[in-house]
ZADO-1210 file (C-alpha; in nm, 4 decimals, padded with zeros to 6 digits):
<atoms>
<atom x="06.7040" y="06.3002" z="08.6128" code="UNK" pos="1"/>
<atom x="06.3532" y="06.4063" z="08.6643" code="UNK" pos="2"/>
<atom x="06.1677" y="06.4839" z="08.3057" code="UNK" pos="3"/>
<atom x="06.0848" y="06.8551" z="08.2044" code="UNK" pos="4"/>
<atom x="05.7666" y="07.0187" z="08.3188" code="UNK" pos="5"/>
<atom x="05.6784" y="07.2102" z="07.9969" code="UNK" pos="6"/>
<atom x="05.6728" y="07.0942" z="07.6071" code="UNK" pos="7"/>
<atom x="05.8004" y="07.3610" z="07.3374" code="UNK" pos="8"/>
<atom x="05.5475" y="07.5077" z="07.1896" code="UNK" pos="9"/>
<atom x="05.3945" y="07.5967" z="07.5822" code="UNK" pos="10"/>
<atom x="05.3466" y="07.9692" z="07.6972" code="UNK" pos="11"/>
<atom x="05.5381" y="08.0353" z="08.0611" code="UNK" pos="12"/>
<atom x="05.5773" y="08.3413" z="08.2773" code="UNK" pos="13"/>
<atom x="05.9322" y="08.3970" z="08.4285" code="UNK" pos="14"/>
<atom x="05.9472" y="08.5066" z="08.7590" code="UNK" pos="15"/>
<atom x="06.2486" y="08.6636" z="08.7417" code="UNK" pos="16"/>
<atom x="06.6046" y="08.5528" z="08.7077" code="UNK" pos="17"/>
<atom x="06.8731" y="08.4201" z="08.9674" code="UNK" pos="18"/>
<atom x="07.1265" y="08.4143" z="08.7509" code="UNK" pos="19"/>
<atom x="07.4054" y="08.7048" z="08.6492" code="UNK" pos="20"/>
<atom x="07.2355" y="08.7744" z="08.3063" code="UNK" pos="21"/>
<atom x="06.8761" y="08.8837" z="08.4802" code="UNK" pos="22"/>
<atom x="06.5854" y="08.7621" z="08.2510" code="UNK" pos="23"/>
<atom x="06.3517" y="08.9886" z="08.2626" code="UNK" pos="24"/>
<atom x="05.9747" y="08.8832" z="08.3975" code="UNK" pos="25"/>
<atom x="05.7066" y="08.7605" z="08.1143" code="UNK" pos="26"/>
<atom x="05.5139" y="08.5469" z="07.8717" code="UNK" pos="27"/>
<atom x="05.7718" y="08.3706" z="07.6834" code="UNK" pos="28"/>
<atom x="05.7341" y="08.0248" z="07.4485" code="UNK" pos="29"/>
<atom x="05.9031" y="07.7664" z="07.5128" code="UNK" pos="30"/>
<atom x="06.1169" y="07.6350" z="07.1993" code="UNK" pos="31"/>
<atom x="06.3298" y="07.3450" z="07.3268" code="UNK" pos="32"/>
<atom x="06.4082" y="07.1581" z="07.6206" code="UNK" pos="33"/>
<atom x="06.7658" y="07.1381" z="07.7165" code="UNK" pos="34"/>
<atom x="06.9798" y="06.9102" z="07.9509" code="UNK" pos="35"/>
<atom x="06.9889" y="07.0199" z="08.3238" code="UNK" pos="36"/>
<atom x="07.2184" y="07.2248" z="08.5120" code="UNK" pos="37"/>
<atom x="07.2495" y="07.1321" z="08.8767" code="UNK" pos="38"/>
<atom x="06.9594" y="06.9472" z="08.9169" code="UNK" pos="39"/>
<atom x="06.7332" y="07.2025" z="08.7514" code="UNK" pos="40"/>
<atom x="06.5515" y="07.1521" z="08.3987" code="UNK" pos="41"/>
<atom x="06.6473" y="07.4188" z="08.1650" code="UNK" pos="42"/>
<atom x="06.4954" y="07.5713" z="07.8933" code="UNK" pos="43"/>
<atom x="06.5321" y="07.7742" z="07.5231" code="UNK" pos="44"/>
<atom x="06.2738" y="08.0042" z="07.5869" code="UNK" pos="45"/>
<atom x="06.1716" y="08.3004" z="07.3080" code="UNK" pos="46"/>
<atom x="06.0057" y="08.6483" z="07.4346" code="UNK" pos="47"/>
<atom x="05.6534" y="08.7389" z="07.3190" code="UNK" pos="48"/>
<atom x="05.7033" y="09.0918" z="07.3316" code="UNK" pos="49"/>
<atom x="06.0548" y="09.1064" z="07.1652" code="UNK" pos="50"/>
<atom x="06.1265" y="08.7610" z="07.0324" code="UNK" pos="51"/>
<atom x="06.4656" y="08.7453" z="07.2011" code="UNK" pos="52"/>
<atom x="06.5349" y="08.4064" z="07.3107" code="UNK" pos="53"/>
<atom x="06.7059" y="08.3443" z="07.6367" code="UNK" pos="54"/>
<atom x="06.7711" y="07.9986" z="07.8625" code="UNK" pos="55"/>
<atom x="06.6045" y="07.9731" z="08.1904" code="UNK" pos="56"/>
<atom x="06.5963" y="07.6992" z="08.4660" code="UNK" pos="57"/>
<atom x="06.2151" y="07.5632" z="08.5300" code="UNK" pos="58"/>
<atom x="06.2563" y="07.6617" z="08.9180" code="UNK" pos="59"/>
<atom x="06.1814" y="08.0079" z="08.7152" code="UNK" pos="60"/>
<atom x="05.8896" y="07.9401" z="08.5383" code="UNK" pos="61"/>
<atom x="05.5305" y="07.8820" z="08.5965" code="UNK" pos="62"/>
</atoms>
């Protein structure tokens, strides 16, 4: 298992989501880290604009 790229507490963009529930693209923090899903970090991440929270993979963030 390779270790996560970004600490809780960090500011990430998405790039846009993959996955069947679209995330849409922004500056979210991250709050935790959380186990991986096919090889892929994932994240607990919270929206600056809206302060929704969502869970992203970190092949979506930079």
């Amino acid at each position: 298992m390779k270790a996560h790229k970004f600490k809780p507490g960090q500011f990430v963009r998405v790039t846009g989501s993959r996955s069947f529930t679209a995330t849409p693209a922004g500056r979210y923090e991250v709050v935790r880290q959380l186990p991986p899903d096919n090889n892929d970090n994932q994240y607990r991440v919270r929206n600056t604009e809206d302060n929704q929270e969502r869970v992203v993979r970190e092949s979506e963030l930079i």
